[in-house]
N, C-alpha and C positions, 0 to 999 in steps of 0.2 A: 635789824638784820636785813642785808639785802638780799632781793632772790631775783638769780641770773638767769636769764632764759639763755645761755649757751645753747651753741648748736648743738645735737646731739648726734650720733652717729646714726645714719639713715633708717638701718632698721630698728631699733631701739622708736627711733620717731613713729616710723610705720603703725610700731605693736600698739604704742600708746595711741595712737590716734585711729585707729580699729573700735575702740569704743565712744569716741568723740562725737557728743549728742545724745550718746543713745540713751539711754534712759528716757512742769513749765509755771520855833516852832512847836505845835502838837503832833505827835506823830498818828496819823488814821491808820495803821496796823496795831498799833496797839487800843486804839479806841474804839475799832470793831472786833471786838469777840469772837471768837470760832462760835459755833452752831452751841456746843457742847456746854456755855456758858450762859445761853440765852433761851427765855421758855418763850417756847417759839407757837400754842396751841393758834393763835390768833397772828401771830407778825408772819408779813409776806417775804418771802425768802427770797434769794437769787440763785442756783445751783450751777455749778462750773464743768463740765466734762469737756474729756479730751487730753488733749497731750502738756509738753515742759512749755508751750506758747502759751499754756492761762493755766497750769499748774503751780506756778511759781519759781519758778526753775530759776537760779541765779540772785533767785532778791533778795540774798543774804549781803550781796555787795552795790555799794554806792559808788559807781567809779570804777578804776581801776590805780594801781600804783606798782612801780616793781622795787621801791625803797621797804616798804613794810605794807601788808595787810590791814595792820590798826588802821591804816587812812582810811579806808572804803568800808571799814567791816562794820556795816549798820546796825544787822541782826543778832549778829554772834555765831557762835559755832551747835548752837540749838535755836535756830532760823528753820528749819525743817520738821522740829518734833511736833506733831500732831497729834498725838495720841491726849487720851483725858490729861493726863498729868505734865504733859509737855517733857517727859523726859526720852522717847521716842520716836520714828517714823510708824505709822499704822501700816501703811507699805512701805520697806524698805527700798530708797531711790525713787521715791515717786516724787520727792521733792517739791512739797504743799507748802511754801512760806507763807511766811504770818505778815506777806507784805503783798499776798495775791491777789488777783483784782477782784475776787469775787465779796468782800468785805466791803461792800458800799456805805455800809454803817447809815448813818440816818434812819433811822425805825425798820429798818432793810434787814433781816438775816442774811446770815450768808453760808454757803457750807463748797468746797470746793472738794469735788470729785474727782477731778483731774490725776492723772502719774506721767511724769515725763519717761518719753521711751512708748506711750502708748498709739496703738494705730486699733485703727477699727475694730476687732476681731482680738479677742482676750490672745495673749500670750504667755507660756509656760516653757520652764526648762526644766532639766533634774538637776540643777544649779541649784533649785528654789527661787530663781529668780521669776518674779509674777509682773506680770503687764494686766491688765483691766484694759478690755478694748471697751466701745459702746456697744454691750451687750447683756445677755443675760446668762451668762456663763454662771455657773456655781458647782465648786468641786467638795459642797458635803463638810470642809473642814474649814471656810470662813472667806474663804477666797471668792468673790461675786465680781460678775463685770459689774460698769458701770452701770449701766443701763439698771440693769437689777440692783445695785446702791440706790439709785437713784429712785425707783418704783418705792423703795420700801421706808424711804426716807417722806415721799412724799404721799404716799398713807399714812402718814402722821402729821403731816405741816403744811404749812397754804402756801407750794411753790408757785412765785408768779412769775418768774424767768427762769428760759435755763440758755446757759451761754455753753456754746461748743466752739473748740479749734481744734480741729480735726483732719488728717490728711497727709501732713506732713511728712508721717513717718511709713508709711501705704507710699509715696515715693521713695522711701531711702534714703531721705533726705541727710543722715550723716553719713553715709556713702555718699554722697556727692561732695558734701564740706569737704569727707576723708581726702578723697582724689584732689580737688583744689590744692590743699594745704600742702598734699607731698607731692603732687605736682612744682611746686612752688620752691619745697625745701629740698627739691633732689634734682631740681634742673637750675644751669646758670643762664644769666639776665642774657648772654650772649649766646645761648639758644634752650628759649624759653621752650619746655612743655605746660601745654596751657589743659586745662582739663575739658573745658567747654566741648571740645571735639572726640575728649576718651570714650571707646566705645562703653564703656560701664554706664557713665553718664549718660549720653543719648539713648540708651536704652530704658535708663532709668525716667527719663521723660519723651519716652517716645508715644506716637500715638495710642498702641494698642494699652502705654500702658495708663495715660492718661484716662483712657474708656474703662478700665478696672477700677481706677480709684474712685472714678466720678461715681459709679455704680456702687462701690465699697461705702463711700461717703454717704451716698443717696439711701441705701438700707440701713446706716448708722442711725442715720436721723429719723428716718422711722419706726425703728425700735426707740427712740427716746421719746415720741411721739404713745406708742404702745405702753411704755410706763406711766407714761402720767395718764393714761384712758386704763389703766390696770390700777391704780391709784385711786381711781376714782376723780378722778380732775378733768372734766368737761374741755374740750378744746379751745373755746373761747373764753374758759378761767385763767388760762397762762399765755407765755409767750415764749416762741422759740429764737434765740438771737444766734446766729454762724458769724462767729470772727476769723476774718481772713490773716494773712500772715505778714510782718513786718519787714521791712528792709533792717538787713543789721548791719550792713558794710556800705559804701559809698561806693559810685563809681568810679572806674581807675581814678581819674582825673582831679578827686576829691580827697585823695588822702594824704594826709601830712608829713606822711612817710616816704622814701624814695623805694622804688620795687629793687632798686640794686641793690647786692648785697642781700644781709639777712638782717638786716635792720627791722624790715615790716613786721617779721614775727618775734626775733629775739628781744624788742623793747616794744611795739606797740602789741603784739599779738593776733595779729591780721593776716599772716600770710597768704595773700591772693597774686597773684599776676594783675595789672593794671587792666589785660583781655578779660580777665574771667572776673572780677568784680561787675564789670561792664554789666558781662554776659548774665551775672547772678541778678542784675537789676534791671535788665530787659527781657529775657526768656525764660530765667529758669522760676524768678520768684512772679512774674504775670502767669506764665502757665500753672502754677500750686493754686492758686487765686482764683484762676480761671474754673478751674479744675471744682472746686469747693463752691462756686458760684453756679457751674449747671450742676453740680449733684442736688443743691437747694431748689433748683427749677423743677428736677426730674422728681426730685423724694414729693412724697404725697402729702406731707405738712402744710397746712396752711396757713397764712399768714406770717411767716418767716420773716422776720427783721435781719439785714445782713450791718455789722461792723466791721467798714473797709479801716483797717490801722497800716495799709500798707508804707504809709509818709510818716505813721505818727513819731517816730523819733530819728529823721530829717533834721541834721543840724547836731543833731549829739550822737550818731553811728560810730561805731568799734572804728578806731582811726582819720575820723572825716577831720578836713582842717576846721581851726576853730572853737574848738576843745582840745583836754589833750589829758595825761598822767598828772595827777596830782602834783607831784613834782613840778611837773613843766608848768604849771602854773601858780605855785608858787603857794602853795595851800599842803597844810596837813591831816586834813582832818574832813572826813563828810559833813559835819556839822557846822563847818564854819563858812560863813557869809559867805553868797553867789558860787557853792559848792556845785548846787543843780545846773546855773549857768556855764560854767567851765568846763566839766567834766563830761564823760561817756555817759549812755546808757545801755548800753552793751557790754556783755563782759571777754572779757579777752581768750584768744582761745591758748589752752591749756593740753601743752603736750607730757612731757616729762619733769614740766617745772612745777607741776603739781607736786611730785613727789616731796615729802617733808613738806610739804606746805597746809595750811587750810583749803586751798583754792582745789576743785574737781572737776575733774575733766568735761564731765560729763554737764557742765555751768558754764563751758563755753557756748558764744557767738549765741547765749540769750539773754533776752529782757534782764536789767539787773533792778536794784532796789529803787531806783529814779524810776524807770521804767514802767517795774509792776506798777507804782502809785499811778503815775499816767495811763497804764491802760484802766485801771482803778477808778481816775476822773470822768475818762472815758466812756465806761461803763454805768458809769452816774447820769450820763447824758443821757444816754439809751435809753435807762430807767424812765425817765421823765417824770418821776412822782407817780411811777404805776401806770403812766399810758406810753409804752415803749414806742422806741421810733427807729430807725437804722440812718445813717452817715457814714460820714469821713470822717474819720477824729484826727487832727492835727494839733499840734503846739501854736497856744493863744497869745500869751506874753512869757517872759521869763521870769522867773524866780517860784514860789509856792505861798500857795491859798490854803491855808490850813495845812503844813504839812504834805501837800500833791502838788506837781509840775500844774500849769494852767494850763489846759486842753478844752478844746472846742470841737463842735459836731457840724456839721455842713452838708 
């Protein structure tokens, strides 16, 4: 079956892309265990919080393709069940794949706390929709921020990392994709509106409000700091790692795609103007960065290791030349020779061509199953056999070492 990304009539686009983001060989996802699998009284763990940037978000696909989904579909369509039996999400949309970096495997526990869609500060609706910020939230009926997951996880187990990406969403961050994307599918090439300049956006990263998040960030990490001293866990028993956030699109000038037309999104799924890709890779994603970098100065944590991933999949971005759709390169299948090398590790962003499909909206423009493995390797680095260290994690060579892209720390 093929699935067409037709244009769709503007507000139809709109509605669907209102929600977009919101809600992070041997194969290593299946050879490291969830938590749940593993008696863990004595193994040093690694714990994940934060949002769909180290939740898992998307690692159900390898690639992308718009011939069939079989191509890319790594995980299957129970890629997200986390619950004991794997027949469930334990939050519904939080989207924990079984391919999330926090699974370092090697004698390493691992438990990922993470729900994409989360920001600092627990989130509710009378939807029943549940966000877990980094906190200590608890509504009596099962629902705990993170923060307090993570306290009571670790009165019982020897966490010796805890990895956070956090931030993202304390911007608005899929309100700014939103505006890009229909910026893009509701203005023509011969007079482009570009988003970089829409008041919604510049407000979204404007100064005052860059000083909120940094400060929202700063007391996150201090509460997760508070859990593990409410745990019982000395501060110089563990380590705190802040992972920063990736590039998922190239700059105009990098994409394989021509901005004429609606080609960008209706076949690659990139809808950007060639300005605002620019702009996404020079101010909008250094200032997130920046942003999560002095909240680590300000927050009272010591010894903070920071993972810069902002290059690490440089070379394989949602559209960059040099990769492409399974298709276009001549492959059917994730599993078949120099798949990792060819293909994306972003997954495409998903308007109304979700509908009837397996693909969700909400798994757009993140890490996909290439990717988690590499932030995955990544995180192996950091580890260092238990004496954590921080870097740049970039792509080392191509193809896979066990199963994971080859990534290096610097």
């Amino acid at each position: 079956m093929r699935l067409s990304r037709r244009l769709v009539a503007a507000s139809s686009t709109l509605a669907a892309l209102t929600v977009l983001l919101v809600s992070a060989a041997s194969d290593p996802a299946a050879s490291a265990a969830p938590p749940s699998a593993q008696k863990a009284a004595h193994v040093p763990y690694v714990v994940t919080l934060g949002d769909s940037y180290i939740s898992g978000e998307a690692g159900r696909w390898a690639g992308s393709s718009d011939v069939s989904p079989s191509y890319s579909d790594a995980l299957g369509p129970k890629a997200y069940d986390d619950n004991r039996t794997h027949t469930a999400e334990r939050i519904p949309q939080c989207h924990r794949s079984r391919s999330a970096e926090a699974y370092i495997g090697h004698g390493v526990g691992g438990l990922d706390l993470a729900c994409s869609g989360a920001q600092t500060q627990t989130s509710t609706n009378g939807n029943g929709d549940f966000k877990p910020g980094l906190d200590f939230f608890d509504d009596g009926a099962g629902h705990v921020g993170q923060a307090l997951a993570l306290q009571r996880f670790a009165s019982r187990h020897r966490v010796a990392m805890v990895v956070v990406s956090i931030g993202g969403n304390d911007f608005d961050f899929a309100s700014i994709i939103t505006q890009c994307v229909t910026d893009f599918l509701t203005s023509p090439s011969w007079d482009k509106d570009f988003c970089y300049d829409d008041a919604s956006v510049v407000a979204d990263l404007s100064g005052s409000r860059v000083a909120t998040v940094t400060r929202r960030v700063s007391r996150a990490l201090d509460r997760v700091r508070a859990a593990m001293r409410r745990a019982g866990h000395a501060d110089r028993s563990w380590t705190l790692v802040v992972q920063t956030y990736p590039s998922p699109i190239p700059r105009g000038g990098r994409f394989r795609y021509s901005q004429a037309g609606f080609t960008r999104q209706t076949v690659g799924g990139c809808g950007f103007w060639n300005a605002d890709a620019t702009w996404a890779n020079t101010t909008a994603l250094p200032t997130i960065n920046a942003t999560v970098r002095a909240a680590v100065r300000r927050s009272g944590v010591a010894g903070v290791k920071v993972l810069n991933v902002a290059h690490a999949f440089n070379g394989h971005r949602l559209c960059e030349s040099g990769v492409g759709l399974y298709e276009e390169e001549g492959l059917t299948s994730w599993m078949q020779r120099g798949a990792v090398n060819k293909t994306e590790w972003v997954n495409q962003i998903h308007t109304l061509s979700a509908v009837g499909s397996p693909y969700q909206v909400q798994e757009s423009l993140h890490p996909d199953y290439w990717a988690q493995l590499a932030l995955r390797n990544c995180l192996r680095h950091v580890y260092h056999r238990g004496v954590p260290r921080g870097g740049t994690c970039v792509i080392a060579h191509g193809g896979l070492r066990h199963g994971e892209p080859r990534m290096r720390l610097r």
